[in-house]
CHARMM-style PDB file with segment names, atoms N, HN, CA, C and O in Angstrom:
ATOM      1  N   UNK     1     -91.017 -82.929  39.758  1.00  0.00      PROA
ATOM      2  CA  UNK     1     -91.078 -81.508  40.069  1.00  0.00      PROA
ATOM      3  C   UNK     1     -92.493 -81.174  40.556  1.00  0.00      PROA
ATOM      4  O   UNK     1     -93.526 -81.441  39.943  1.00  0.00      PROA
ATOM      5  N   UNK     2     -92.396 -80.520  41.806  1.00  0.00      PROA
ATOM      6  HN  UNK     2     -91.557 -80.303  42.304  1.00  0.00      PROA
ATOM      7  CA  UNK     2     -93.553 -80.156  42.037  1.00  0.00      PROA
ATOM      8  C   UNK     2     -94.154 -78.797  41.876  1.00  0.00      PROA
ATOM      9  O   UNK     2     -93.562 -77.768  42.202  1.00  0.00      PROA
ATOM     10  N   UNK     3     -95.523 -78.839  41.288  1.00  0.00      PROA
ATOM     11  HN  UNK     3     -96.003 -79.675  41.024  1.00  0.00      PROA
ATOM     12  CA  UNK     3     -95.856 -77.548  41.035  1.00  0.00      PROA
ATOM     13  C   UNK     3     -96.946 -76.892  41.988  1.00  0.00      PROA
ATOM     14  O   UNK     3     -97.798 -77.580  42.549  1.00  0.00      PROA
ATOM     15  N   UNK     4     -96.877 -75.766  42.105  1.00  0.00      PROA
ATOM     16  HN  UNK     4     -96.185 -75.206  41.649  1.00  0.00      PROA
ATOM     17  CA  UNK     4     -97.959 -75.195  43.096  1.00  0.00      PROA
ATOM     18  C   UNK     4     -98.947 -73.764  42.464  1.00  0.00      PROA
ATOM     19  O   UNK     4     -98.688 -73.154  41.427  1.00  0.00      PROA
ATOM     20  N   UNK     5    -100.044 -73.486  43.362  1.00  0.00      PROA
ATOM     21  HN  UNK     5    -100.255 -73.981  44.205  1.00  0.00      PROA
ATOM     22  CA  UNK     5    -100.751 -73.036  42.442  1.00  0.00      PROA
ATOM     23  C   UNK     5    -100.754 -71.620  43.032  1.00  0.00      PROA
ATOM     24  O   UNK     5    -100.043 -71.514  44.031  1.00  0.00      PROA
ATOM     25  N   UNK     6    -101.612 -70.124  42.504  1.00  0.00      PROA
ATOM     26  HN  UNK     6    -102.189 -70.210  41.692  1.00  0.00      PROA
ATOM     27  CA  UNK     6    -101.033 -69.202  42.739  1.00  0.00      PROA
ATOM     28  C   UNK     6    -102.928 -69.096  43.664  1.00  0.00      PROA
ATOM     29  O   UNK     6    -103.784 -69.796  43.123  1.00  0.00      PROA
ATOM     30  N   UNK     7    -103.323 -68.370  44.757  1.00  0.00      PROA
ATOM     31  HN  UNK     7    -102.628 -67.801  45.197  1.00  0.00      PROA
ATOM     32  CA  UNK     7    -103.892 -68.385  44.915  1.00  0.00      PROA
ATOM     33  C   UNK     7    -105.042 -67.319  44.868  1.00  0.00      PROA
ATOM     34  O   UNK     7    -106.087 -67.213  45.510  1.00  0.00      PROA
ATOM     35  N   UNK     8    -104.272 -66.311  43.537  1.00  0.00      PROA
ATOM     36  HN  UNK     8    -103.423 -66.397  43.016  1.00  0.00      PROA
ATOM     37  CA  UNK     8    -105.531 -65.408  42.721  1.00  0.00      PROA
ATOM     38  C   UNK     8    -105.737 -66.087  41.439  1.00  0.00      PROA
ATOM     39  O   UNK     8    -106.895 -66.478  41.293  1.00  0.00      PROA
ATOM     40  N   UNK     9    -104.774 -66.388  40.268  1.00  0.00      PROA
ATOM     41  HN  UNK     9    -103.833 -66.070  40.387  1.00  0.00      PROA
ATOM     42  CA  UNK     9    -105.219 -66.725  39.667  1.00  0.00      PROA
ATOM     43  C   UNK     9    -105.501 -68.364  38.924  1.00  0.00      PROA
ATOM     44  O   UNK     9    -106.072 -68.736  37.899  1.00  0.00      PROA
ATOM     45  N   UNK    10    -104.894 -68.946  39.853  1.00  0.00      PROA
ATOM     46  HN  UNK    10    -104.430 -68.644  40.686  1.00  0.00      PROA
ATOM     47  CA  UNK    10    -105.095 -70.381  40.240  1.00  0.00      PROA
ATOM     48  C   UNK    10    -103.539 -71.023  39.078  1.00  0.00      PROA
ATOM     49  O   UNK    10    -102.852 -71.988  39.410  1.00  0.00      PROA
ATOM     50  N   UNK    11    -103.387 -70.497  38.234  1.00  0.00      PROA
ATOM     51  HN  UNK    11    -103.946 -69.713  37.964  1.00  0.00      PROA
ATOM     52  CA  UNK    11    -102.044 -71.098  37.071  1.00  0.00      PROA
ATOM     53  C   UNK    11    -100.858 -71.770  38.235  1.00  0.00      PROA
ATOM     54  O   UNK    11    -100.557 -71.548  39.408  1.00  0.00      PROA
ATOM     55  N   UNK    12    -100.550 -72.414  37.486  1.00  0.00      PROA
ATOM     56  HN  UNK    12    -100.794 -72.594  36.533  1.00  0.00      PROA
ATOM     57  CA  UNK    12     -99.719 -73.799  38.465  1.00  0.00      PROA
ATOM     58  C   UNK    12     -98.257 -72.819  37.474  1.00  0.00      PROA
ATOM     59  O   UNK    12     -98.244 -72.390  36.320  1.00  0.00      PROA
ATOM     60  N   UNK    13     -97.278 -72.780  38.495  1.00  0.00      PROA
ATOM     61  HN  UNK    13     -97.288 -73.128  39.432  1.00  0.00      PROA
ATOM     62  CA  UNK    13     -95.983 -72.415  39.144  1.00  0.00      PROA
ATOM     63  C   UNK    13     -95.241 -72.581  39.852  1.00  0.00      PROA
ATOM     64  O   UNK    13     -95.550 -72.640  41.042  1.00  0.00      PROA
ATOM     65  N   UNK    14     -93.496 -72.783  39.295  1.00  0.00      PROA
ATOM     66  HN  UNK    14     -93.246 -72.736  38.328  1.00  0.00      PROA
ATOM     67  CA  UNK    14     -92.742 -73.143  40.431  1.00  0.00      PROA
ATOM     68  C   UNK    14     -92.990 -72.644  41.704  1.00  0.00      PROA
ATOM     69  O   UNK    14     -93.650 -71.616  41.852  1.00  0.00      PROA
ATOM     70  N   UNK    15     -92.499 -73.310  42.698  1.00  0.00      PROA
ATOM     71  HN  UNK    15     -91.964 -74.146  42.578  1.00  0.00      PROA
ATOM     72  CA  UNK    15     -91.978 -73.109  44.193  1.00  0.00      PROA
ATOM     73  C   UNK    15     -91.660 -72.024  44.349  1.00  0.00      PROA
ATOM     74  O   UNK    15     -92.102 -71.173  45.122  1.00  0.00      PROA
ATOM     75  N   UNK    16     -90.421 -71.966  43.208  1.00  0.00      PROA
ATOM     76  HN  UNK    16     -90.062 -72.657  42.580  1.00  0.00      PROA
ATOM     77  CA  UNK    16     -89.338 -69.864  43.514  1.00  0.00      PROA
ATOM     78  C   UNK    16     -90.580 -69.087  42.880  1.00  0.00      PROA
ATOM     79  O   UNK    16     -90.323 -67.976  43.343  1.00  0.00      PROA
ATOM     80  N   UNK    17     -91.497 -68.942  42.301  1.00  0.00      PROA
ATOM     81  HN  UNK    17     -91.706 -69.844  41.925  1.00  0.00      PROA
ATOM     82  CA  UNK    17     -92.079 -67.849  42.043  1.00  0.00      PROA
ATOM     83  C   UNK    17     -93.389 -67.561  42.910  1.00  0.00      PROA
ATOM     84  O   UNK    17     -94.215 -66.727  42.538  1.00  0.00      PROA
ATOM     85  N   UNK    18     -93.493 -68.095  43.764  1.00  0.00      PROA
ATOM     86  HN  UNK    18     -92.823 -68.772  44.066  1.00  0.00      PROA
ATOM     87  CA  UNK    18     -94.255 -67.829  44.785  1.00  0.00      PROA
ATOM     88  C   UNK    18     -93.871 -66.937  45.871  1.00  0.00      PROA
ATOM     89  O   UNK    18     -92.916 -67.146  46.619  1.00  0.00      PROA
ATOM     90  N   UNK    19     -94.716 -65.854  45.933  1.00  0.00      PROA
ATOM     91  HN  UNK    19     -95.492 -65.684  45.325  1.00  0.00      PROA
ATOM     92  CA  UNK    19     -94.524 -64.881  47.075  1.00  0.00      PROA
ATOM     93  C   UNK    19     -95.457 -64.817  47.913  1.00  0.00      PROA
ATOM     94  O   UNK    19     -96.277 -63.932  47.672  1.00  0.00      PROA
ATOM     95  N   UNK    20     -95.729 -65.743  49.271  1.00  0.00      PROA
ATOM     96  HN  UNK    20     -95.062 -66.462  49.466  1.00  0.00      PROA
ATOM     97  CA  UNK    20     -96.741 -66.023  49.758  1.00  0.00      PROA
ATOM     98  C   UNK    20     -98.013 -66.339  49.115  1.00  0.00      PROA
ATOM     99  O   UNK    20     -99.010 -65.616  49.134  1.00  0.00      PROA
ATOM    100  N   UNK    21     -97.884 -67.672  48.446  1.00  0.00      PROA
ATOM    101  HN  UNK    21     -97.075 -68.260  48.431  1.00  0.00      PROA
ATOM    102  CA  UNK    21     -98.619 -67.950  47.447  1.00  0.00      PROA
ATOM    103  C   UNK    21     -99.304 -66.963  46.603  1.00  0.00      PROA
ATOM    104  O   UNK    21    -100.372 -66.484  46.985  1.00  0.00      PROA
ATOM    105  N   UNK    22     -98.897 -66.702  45.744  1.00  0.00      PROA
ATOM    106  HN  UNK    22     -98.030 -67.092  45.433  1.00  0.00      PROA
ATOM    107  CA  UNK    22     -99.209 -65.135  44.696  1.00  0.00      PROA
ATOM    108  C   UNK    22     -98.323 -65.635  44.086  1.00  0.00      PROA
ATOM    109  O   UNK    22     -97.406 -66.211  44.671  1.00  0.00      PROA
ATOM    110  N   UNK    23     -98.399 -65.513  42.457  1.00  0.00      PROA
ATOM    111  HN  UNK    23     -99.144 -65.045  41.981  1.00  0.00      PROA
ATOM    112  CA  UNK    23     -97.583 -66.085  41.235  1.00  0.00      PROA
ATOM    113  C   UNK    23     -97.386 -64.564  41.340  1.00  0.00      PROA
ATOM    114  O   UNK    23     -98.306 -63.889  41.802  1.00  0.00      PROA
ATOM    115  N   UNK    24     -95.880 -63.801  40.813  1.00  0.00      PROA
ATOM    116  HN  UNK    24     -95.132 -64.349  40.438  1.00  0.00      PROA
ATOM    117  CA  UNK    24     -95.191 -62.840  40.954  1.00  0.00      PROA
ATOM    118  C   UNK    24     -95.860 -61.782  39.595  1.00  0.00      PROA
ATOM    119  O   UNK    24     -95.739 -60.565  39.731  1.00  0.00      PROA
ATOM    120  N   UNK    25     -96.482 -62.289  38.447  1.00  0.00      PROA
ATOM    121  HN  UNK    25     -96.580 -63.278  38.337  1.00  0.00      PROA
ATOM    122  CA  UNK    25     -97.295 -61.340  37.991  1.00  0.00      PROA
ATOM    123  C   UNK    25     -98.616 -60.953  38.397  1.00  0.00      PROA
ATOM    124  O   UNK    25     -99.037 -59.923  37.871  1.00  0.00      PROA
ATOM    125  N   UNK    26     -99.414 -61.579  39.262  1.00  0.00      PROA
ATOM    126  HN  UNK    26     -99.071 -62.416  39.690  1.00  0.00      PROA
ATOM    127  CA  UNK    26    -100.197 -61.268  39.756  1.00  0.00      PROA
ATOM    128  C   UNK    26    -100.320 -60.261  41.046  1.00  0.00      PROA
ATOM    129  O   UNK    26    -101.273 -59.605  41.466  1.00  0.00      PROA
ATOM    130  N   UNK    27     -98.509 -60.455  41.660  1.00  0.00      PROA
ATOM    131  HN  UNK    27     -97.735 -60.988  41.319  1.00  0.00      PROA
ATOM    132  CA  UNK    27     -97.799 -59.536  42.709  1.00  0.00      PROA
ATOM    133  C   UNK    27     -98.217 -58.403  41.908  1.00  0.00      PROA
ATOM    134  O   UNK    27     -99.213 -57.766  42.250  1.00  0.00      PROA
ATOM    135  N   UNK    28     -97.442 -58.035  40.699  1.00  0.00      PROA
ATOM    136  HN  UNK    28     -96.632 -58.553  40.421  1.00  0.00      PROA
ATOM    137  CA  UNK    28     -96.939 -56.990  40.208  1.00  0.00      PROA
ATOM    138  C   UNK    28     -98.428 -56.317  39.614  1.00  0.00      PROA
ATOM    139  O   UNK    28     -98.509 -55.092  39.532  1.00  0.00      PROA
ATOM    140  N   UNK    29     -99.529 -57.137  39.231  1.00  0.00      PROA
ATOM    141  HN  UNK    29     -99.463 -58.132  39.298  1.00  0.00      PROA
ATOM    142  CA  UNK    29    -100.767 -56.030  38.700  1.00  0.00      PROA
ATOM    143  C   UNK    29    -101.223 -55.802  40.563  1.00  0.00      PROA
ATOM    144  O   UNK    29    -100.983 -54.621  40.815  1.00  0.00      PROA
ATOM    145  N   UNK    30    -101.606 -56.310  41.470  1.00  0.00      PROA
ATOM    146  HN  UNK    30    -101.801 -57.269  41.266  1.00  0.00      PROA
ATOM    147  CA  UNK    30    -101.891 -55.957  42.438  1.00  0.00      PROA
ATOM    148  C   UNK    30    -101.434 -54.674  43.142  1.00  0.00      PROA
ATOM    149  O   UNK    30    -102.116 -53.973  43.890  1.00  0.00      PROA
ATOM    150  N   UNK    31     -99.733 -54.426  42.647  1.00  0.00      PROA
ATOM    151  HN  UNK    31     -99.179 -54.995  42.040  1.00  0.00      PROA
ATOM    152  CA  UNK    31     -98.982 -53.383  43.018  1.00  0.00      PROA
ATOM    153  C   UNK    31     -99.548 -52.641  42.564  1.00  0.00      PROA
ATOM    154  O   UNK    31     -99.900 -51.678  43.246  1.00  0.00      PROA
ATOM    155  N   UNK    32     -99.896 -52.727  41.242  1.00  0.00      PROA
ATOM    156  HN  UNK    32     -99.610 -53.509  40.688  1.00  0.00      PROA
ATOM    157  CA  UNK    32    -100.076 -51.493  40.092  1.00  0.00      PROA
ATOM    158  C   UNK    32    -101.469 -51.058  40.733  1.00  0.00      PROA
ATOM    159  O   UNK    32    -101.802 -49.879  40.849  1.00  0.00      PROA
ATOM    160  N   UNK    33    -102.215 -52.104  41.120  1.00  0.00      PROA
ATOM    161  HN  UNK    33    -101.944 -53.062  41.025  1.00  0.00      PROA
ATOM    162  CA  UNK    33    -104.000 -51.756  41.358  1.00  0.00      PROA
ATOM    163  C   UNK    33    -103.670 -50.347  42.719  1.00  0.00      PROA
ATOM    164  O   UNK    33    -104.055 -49.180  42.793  1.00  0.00      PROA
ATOM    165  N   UNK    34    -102.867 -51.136  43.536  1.00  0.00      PROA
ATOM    166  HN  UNK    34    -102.554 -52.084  43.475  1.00  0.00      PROA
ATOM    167  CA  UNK    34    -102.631 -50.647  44.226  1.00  0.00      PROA
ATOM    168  C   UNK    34    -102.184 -48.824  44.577  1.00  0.00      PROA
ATOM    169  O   UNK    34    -102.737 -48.096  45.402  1.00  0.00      PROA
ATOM    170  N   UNK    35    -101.198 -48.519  43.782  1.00  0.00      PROA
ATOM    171  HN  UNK    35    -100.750 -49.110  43.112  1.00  0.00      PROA
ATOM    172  CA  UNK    35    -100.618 -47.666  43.495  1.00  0.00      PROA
ATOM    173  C   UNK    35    -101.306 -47.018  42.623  1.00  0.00      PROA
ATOM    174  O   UNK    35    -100.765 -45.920  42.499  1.00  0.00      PROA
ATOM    175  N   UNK    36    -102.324 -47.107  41.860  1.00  0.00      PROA
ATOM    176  HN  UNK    36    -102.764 -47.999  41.961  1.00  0.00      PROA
ATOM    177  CA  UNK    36    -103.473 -46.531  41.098  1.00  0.00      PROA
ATOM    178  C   UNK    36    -104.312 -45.579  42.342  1.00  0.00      PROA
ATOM    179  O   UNK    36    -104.527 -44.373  42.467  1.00  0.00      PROA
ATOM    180  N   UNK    37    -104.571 -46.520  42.978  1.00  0.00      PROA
ATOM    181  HN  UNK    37    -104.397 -47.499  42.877  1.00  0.00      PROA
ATOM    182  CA  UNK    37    -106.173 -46.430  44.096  1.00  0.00      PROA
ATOM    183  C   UNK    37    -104.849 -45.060  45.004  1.00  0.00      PROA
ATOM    184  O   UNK    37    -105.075 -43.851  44.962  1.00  0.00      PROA
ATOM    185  N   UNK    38    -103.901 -45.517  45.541  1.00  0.00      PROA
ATOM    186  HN  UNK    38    -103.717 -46.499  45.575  1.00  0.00      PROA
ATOM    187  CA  UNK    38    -102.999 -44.481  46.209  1.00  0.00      PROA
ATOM    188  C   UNK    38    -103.010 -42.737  45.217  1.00  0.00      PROA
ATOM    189  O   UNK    38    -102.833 -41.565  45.550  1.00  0.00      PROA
ATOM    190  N   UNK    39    -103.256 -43.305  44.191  1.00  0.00      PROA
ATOM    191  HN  UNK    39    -103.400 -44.257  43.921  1.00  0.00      PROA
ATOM    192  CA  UNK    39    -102.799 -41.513  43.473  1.00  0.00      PROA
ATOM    193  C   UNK    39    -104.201 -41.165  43.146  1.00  0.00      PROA
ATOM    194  O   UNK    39    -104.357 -39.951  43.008  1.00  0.00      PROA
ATOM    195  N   UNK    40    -105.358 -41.947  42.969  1.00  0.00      PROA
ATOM    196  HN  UNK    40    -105.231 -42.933  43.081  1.00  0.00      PROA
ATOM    197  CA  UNK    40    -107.014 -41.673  42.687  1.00  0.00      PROA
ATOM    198  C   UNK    40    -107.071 -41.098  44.431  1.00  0.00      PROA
ATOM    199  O   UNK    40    -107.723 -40.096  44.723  1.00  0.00      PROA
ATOM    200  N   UNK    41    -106.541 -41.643  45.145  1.00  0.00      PROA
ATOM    201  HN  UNK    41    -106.011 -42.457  44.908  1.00  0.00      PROA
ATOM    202  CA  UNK    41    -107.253 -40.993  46.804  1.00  0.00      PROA
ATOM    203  C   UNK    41    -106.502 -39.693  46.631  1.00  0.00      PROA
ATOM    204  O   UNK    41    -107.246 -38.800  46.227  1.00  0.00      PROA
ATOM    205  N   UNK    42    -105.063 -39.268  46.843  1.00  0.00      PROA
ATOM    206  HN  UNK    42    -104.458 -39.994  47.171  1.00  0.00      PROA
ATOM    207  CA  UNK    42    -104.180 -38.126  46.513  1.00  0.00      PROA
ATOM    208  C   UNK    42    -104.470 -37.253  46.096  1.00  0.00      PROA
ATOM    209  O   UNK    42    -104.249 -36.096  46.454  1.00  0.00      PROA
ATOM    210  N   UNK    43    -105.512 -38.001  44.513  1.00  0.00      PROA
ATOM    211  HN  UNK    43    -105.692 -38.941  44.222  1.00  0.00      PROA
ATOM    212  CA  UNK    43    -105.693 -36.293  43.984  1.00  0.00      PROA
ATOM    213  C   UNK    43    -107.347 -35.993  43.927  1.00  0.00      PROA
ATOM    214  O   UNK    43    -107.765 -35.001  43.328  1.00  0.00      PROA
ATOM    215  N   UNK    44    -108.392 -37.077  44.706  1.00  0.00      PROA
ATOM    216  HN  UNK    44    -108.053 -37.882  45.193  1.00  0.00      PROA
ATOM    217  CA  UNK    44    -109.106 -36.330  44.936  1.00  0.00      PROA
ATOM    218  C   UNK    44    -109.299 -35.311  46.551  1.00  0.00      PROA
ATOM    219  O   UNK    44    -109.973 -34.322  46.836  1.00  0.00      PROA
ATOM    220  N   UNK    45    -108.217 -36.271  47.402  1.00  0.00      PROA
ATOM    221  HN  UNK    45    -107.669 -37.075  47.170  1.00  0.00      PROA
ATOM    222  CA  UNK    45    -108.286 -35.168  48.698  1.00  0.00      PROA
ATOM    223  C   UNK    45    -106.804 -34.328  48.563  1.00  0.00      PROA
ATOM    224  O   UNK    45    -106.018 -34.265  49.508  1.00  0.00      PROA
ATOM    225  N   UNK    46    -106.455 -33.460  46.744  1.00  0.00      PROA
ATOM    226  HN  UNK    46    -107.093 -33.512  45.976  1.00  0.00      PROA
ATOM    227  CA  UNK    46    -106.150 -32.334  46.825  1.00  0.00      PROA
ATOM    228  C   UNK    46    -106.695 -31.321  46.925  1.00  0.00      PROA
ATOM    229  O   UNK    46    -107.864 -31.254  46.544  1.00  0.00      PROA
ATOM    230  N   UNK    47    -106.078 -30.235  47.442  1.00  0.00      PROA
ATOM    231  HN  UNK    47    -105.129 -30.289  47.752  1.00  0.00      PROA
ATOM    232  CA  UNK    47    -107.102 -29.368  47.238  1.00  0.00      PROA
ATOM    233  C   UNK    47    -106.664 -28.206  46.134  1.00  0.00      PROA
ATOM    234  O   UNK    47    -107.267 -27.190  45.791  1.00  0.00      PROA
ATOM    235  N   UNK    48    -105.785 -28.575  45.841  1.00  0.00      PROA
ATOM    236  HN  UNK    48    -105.295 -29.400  46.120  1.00  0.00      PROA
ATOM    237  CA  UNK    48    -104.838 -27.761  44.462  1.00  0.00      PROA
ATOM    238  C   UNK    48    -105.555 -28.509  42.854  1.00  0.00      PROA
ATOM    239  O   UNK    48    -105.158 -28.151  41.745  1.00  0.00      PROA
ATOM    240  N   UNK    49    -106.249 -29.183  42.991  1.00  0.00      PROA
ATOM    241  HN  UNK    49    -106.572 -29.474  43.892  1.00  0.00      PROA
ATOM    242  CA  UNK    49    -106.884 -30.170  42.315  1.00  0.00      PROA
ATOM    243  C   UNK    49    -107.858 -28.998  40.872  1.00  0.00      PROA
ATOM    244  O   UNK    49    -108.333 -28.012  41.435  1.00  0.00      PROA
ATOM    245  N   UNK    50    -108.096 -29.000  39.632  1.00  0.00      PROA
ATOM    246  HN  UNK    50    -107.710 -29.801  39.175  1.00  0.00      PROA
ATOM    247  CA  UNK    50    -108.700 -27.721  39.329  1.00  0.00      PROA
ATOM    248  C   UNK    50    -109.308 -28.775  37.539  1.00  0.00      PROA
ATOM    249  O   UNK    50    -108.362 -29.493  37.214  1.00  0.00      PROA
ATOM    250  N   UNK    51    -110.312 -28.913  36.698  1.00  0.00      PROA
ATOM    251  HN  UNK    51    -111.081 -28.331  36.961  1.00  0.00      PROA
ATOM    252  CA  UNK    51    -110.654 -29.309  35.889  1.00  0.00      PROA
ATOM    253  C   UNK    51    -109.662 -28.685  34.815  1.00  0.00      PROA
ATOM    254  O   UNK    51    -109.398 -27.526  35.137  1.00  0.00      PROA
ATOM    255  N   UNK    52    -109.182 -28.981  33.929  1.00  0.00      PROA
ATOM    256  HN  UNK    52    -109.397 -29.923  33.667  1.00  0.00      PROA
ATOM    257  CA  UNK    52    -108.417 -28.407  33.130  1.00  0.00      PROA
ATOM    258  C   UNK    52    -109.531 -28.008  31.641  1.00  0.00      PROA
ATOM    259  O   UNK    52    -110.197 -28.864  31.059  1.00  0.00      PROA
ATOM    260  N   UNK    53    -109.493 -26.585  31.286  1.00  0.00      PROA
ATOM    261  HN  UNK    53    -108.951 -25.890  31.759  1.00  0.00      PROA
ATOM    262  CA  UNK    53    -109.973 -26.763  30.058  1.00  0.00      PROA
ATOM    263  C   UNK    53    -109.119 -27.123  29.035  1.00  0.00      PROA
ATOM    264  O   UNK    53    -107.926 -27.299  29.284  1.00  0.00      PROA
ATOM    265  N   UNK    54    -109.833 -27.343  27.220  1.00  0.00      PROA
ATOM    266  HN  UNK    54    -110.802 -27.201  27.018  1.00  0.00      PROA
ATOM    267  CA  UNK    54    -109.334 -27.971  26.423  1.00  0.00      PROA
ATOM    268  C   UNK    54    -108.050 -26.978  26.033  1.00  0.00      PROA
ATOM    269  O   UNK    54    -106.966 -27.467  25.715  1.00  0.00      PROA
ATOM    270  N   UNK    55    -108.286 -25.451  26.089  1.00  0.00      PROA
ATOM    271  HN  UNK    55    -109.166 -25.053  26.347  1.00  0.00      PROA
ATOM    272  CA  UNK    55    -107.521 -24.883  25.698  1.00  0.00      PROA
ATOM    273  C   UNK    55    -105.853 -24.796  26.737  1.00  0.00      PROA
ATOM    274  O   UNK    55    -104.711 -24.638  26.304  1.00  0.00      PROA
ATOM    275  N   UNK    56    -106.243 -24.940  27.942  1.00  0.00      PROA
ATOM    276  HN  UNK    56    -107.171 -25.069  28.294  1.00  0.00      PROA
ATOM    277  CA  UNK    56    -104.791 -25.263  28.477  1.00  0.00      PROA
ATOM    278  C   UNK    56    -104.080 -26.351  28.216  1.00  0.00      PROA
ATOM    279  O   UNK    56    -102.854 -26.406  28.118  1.00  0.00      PROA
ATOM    280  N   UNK    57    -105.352 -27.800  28.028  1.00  0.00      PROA
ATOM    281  HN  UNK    57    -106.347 -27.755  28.107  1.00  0.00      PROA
ATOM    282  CA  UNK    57    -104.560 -28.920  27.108  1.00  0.00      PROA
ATOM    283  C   UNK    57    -103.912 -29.097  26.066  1.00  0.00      PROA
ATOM    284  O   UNK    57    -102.975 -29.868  25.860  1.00  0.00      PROA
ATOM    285  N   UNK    58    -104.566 -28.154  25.185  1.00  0.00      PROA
ATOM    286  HN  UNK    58    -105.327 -27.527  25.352  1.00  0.00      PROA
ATOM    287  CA  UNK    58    -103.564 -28.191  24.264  1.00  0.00      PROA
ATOM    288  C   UNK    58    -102.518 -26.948  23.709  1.00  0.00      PROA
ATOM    289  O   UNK    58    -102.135 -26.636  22.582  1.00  0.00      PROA
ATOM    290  N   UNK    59    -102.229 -26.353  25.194  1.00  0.00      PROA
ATOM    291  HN  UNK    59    -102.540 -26.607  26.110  1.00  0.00      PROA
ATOM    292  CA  UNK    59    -100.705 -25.388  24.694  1.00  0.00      PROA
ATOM    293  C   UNK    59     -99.813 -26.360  24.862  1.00  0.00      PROA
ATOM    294  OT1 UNK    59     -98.622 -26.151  24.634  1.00  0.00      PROA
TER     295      UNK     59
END
């Protein structure tokens, strides 16, 4: 059986779990990094955007 390696975090993995060499949990935090950085850009170029005080936090 041959194993192959992932080419972020180097851990040796089947063939099927390769997604253009990327071991498929390393897919999935990349997504997440990803989709982080997408809603950090969103809500600082909102302009509905407003500091919340403590007292609206906690009604």
């Amino acid at each position: 059986m041959k194993y192959n390696e992932c080419r972020i975090c180097g851990s040796h993995v089947d063939a099927g779990e390769l997604v253009n060499g990327i071991c498929l949990d390393c897919l999935e935090e990349k997504e997440k990094e990803k989709d982080i950085q997408y809603r950090m850009q969103k809500m600082v170029m909102s302009r509905e955007y407003k500091q919340m005080d403590m007292e609206e936090f906690l009604k």
